[in-house]
C-alpha positions as CSV (number, residue, x, y, z in Angstrom):
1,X,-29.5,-0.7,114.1
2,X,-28.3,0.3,110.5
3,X,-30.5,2.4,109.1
4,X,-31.4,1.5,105.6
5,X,-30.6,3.4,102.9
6,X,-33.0,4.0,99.6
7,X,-31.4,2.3,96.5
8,X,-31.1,4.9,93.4
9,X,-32.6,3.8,90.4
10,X,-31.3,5.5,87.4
11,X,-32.0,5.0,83.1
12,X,-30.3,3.0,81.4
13,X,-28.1,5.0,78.9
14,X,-27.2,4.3,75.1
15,X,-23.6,4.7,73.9
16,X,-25.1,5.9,70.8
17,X,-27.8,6.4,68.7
18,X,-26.9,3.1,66.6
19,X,-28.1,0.6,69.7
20,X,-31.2,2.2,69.2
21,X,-31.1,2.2,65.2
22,X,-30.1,-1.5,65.2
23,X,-33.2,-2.4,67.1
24,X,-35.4,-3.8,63.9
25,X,-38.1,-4.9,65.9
26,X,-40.6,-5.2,69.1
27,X,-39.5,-4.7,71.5
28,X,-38.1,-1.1,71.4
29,X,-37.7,0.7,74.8
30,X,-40.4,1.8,76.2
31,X,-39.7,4.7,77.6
32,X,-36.7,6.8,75.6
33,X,-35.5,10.1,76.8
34,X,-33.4,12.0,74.3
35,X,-31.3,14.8,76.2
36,X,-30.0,17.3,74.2
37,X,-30.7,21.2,73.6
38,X,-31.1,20.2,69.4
39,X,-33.4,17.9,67.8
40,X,-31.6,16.4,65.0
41,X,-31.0,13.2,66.2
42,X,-35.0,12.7,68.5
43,X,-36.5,13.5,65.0
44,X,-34.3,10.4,63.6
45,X,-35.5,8.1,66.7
46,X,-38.8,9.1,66.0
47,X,-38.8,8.2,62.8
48,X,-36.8,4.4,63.8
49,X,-40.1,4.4,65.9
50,X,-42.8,4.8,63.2
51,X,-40.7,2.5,61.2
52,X,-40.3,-0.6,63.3
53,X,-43.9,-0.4,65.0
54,X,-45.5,0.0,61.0
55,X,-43.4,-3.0,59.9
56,X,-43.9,-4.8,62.9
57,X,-47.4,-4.9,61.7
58,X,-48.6,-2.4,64.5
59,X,-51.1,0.3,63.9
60,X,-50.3,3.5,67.0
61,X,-52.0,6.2,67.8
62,X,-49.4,9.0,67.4
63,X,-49.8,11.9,69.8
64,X,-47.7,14.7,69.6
65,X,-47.2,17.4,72.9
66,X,-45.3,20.5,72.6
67,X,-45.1,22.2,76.5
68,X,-47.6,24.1,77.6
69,X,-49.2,24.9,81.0
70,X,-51.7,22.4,82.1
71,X,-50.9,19.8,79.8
72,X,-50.0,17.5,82.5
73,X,-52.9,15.8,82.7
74,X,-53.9,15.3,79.4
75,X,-50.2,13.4,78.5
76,X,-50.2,11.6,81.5
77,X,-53.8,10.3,81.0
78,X,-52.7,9.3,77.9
79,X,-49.7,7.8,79.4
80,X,-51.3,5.6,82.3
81,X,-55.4,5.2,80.4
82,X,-55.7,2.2,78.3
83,X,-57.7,2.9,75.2
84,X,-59.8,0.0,73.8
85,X,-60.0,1.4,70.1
86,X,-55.8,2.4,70.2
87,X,-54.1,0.8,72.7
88,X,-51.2,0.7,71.1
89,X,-49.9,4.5,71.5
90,X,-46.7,6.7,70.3
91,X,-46.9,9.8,72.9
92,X,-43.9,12.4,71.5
93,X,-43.1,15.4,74.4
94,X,-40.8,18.3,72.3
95,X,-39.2,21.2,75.1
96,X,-39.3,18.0,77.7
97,X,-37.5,20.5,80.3
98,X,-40.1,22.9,80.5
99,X,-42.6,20.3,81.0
100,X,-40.9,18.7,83.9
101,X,-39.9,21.8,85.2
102,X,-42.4,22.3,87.9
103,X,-42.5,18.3,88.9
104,X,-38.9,18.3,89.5
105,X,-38.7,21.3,91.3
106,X,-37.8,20.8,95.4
107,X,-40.0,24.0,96.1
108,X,-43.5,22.8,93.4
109,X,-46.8,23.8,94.8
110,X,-48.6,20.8,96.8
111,X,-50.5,20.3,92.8
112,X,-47.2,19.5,90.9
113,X,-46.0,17.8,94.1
114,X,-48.9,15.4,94.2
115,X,-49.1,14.7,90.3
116,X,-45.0,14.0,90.4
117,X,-46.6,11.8,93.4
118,X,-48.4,9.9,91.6
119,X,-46.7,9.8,88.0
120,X,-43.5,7.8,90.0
121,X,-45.7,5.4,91.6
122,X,-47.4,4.2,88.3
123,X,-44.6,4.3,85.9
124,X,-44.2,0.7,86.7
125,X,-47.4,-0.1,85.7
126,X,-47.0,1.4,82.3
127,X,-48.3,-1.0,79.3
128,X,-46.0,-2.3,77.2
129,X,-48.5,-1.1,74.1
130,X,-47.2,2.6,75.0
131,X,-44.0,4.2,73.4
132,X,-43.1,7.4,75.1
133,X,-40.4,9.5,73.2
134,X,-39.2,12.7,75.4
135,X,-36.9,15.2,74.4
136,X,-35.7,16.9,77.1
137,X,-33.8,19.6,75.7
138,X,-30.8,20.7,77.9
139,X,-27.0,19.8,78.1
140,X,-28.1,17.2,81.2
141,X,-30.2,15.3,83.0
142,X,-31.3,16.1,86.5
143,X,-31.0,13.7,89.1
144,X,-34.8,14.0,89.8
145,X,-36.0,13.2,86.7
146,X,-34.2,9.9,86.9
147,X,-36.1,9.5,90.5
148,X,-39.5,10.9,89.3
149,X,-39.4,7.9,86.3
150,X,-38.0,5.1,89.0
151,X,-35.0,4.5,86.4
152,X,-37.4,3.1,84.5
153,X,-36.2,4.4,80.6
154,X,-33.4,4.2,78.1
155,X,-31.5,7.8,78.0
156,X,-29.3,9.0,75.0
157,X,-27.0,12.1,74.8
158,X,-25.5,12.6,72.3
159,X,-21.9,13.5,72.0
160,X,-19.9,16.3,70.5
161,X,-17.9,15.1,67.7
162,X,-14.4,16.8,67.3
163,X,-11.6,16.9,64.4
164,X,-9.8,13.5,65.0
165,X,-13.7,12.2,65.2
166,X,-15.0,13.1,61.8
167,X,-13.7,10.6,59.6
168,X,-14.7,7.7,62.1
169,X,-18.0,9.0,62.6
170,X,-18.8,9.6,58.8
171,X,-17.5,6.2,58.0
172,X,-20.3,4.3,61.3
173,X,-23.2,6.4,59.8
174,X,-22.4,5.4,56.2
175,X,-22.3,1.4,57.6
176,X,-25.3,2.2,59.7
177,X,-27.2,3.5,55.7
178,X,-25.2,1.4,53.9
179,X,-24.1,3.1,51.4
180,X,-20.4,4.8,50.2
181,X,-19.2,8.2,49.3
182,X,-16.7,8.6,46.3
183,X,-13.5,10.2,48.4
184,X,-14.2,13.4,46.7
185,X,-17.8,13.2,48.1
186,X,-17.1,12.5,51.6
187,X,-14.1,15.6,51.3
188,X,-17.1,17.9,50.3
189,X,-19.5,16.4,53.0
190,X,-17.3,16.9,55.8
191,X,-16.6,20.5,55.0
192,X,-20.1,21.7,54.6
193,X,-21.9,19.2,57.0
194,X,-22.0,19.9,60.5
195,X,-19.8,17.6,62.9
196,X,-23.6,16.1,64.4
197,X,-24.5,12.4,63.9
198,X,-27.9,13.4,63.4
199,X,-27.3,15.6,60.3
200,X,-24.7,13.0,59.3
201,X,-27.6,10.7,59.1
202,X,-30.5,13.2,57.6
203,X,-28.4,13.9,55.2
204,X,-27.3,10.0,53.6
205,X,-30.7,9.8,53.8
206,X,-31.7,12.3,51.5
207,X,-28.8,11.1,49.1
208,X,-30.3,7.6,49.0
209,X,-33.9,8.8,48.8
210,X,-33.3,11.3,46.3
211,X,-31.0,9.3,43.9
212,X,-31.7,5.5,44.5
213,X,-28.1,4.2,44.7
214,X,-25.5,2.7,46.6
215,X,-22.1,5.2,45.7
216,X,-22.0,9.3,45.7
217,X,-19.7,11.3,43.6
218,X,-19.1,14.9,44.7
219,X,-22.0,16.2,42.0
220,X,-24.5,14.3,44.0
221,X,-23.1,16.0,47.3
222,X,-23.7,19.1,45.8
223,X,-26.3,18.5,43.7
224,X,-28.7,16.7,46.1
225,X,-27.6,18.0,49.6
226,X,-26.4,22.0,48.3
227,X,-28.3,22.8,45.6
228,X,-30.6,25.6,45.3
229,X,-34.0,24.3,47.1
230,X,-31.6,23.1,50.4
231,X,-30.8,25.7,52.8
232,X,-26.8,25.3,53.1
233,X,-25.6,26.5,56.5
234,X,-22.0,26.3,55.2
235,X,-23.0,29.0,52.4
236,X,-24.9,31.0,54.8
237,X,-21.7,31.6,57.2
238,X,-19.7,31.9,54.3
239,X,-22.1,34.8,52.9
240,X,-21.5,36.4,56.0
241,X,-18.1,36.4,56.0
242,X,-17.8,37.6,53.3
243,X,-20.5,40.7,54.2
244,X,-22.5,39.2,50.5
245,X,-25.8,40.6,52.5
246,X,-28.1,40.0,49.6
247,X,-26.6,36.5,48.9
248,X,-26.9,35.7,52.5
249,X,-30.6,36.9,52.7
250,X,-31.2,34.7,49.5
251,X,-30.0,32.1,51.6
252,X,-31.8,32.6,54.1
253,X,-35.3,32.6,53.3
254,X,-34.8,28.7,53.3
255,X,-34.7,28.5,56.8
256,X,-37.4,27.2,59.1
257,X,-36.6,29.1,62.4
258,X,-35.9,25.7,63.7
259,X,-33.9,26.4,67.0
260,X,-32.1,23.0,65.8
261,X,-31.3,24.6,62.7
262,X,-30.1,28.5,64.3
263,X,-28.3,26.4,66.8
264,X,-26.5,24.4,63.8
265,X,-25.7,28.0,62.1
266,X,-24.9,29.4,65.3
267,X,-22.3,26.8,65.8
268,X,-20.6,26.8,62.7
269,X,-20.2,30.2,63.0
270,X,-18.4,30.0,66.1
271,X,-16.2,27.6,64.5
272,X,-15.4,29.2,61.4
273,X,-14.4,32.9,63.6
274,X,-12.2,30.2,66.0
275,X,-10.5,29.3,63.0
276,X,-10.2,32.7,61.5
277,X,-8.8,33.7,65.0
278,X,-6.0,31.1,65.3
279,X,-4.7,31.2,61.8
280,X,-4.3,35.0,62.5
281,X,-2.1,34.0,65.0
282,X,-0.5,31.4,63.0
283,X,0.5,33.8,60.5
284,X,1.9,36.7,63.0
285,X,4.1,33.5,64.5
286,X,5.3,32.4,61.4
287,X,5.6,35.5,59.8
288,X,3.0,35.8,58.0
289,X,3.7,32.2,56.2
290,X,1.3,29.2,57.1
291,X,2.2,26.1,56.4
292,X,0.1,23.4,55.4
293,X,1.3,20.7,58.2
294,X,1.1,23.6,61.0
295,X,-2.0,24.5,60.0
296,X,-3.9,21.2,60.1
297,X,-2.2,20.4,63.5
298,X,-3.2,23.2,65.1
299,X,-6.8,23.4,63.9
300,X,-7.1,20.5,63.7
301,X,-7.9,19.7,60.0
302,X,-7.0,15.7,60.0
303,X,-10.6,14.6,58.6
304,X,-9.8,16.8,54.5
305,X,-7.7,15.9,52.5
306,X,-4.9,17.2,51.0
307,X,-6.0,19.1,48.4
308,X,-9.0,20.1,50.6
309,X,-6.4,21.3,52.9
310,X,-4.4,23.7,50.2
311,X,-7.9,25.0,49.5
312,X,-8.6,25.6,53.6
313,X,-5.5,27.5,53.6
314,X,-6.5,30.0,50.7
315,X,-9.7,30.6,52.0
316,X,-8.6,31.6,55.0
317,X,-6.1,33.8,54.3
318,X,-8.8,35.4,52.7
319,X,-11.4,35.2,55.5
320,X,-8.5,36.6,57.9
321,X,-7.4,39.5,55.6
322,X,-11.5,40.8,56.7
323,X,-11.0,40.8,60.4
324,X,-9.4,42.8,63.2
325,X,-8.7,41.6,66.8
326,X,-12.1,44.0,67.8
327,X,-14.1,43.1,64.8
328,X,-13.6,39.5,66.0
329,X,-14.5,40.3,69.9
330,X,-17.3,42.3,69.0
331,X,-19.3,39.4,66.1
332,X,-18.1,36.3,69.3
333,X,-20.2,38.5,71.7
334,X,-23.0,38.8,69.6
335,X,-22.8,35.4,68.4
336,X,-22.4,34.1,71.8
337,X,-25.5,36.3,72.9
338,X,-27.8,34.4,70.3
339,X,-26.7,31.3,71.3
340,X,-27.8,32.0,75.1
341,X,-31.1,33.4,73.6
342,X,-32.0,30.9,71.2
343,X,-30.9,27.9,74.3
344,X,-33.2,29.4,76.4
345,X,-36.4,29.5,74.3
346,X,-36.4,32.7,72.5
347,X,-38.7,31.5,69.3
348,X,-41.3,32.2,66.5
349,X,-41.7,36.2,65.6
350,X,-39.8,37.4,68.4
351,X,-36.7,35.1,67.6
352,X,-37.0,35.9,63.7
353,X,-37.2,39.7,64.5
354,X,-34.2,39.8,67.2
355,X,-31.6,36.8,65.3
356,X,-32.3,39.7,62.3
357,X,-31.3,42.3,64.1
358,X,-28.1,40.9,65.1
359,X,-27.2,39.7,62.1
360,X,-27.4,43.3,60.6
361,X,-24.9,44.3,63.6
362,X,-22.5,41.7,62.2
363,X,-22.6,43.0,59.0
364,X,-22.5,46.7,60.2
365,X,-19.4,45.5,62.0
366,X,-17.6,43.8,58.7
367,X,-18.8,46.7,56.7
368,X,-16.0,49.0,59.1
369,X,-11.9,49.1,57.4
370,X,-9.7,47.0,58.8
371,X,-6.2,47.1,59.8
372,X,-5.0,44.3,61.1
């Protein structure tokens, strides 16, 4: 006799955050799992959310849950309980893996075993009054959440957007608003906006909330998205670079302590010591000349243009002229070490007082003479 084998059911994934944005009305998926270890782009979908349900004449109970032992039963009474007065409900989980952590796990005590239990056999049942937004904030998805939930969700993951990808992702998010940037504009966006649909978005949004228009010169750019109230990320690494320590602490009193937002820094950072890096070697293989078309092949600058490009090249020459080999080893480790920290949950007090701390390294490491 064949034996019969169980049929996986898994979520049905998004190609991008547009399917969801073009959704202008009921009904928008039910269940929506955002997977990703930042939040710019689950605080847009949220938003989407709130929009289409308040235009759709719909009036939701909005219930936010940030993990924390024992909340399990609260959200999932939420989740499953009809309410007579709000039945129509907006349930938001933030840090989604450390919620599901113990109902995923193989080894969960006979509890978590029994309320996973029962969770899988009534997502089915789940009214279609309830909107239930997870972030679940890691690089993937584990094959048992797709079990524990039956398959029964829409998943999105966002995806890293490289060089050859900036231009054509600025131009979709720019449809998706519909608005334009002056060329000058979109140079000046690209360079000091991070490579992330999300912030893409958040950002033409605050240019068309702000200013009321269709078309942005470069002074609105700066004006709007750099000027003194914004935190600028770009500035920040820049500051750093450039050991400006008072300029840089200016900077940043703006932030939040947002893991999104250290993670965004964090990243950039990265980037701009990769780039430092290879133009160093540029420079040793071409004795000690870089020029312009060798330099935007090899890192990659095809988004700027070519005045942007000149002006990338001086920069750096500049930036590089402040590093050694070992300066450059030592500021990766460290920035790599904050990026393991800050992925794993290091927040609040404890993550302001440590993040500080390395930072000071950094600039105790610039502050040494260099000899290339």
């Amino acid at each position: 006799m064949k034996e019969k084998t169980e049929t996986k059911k898994t979520g049905t994934e998004l190609g991008s955050l547009y399917q969801l944005l073009k959704i202008k009305k009921i009904p928008l998926p039910s269940i929506f799992v955002y997977v990703s270890e930042d939040s710019f782009e689950f605080e847009i979908a949220i938003e989407h959310y709130k929009e289409v349900l308040e235009k759709s004449g719909i009036v939701a109970e909005i219930l936010v849950f940030v993990s924390e032992s024992g909340d399990h039963g609260k959200l999932f009474a939420e989740v499953f309980t009809p309410d007579m007065f709000f039945p129509n409900k907006l349930i938001i989980l933030k840090n989604g893996s450390s919620f599901f952590k113990p109902l995923l796990d193989s080894k969960a005590s006979s509890e978590f075993k029994d309320i996973a239990s029962a969770f899988q056999k009534n997502v089915p049942s789940i009214s279609s009054d309830i909107h239930f937004l997870i972030h679940y904030d890691q690089k993937d998805l584990p094959a048992a959440f797709h079990k524990l939930f039956q398959g029964e969700f829409s998943l999105y993951k966002p995806k890293a957007i490289y060089s050859k990808d900036i231009k054509p992702a600025l131009n979709e998010a720019l449809e998706q608003e519909g608005i334009e940037l002056e060329p000058e504009a979109a140079d000046e966006f690209v360079h000091k906006i991070p490579p992330h649909t999300g912030a893409y978005i958040k950002n033409l949004r605050k240019l068309k909330l702000f200013l009321n228009k269709k078309k942005f010169s470069k002074s609105d750019v700066e004006n709007v998205l750099f000027g003194q109230s914004s935190l600028n990320i770009q500035n920040l690494v820049e500051h750093l670079i450039f050991s400006r320590k008072g300029e840089f602490f200016k900077e940043f009193t703006k932030f939040e302590y947002e893991n999104s937002e250290i993670l965004s820094f964090l990243s950039r950072l990265l980037n701009k010591l990769d780039e430092i890096r290879k133009f160093r070697i540029l420079r040793i293989n071409n004795r000690g000349e870089v020029p312009i078309p060798i330099m935007v092949e090899y890192l990659r600058f095809y988004s700027y243009s070519e005045g942007r490009n000149y002006h990338m090249r001086n920069q750096l020459i500049k930036e590089a002229s402040l590093f050694t080999t070992k300066s450059l080893i030592q500021i990766y480790e460290i920035i790599l070490n904050l990026n393991i920290k800050f992925k794993s949950g290091l927040r609040d007090e404890e993550g302001r007082i440590y993040f500080n701390q390395r930072i000071l390294e950094i600039f105790q490491i610039l502050s040494e003479p260099t000899s290339s």
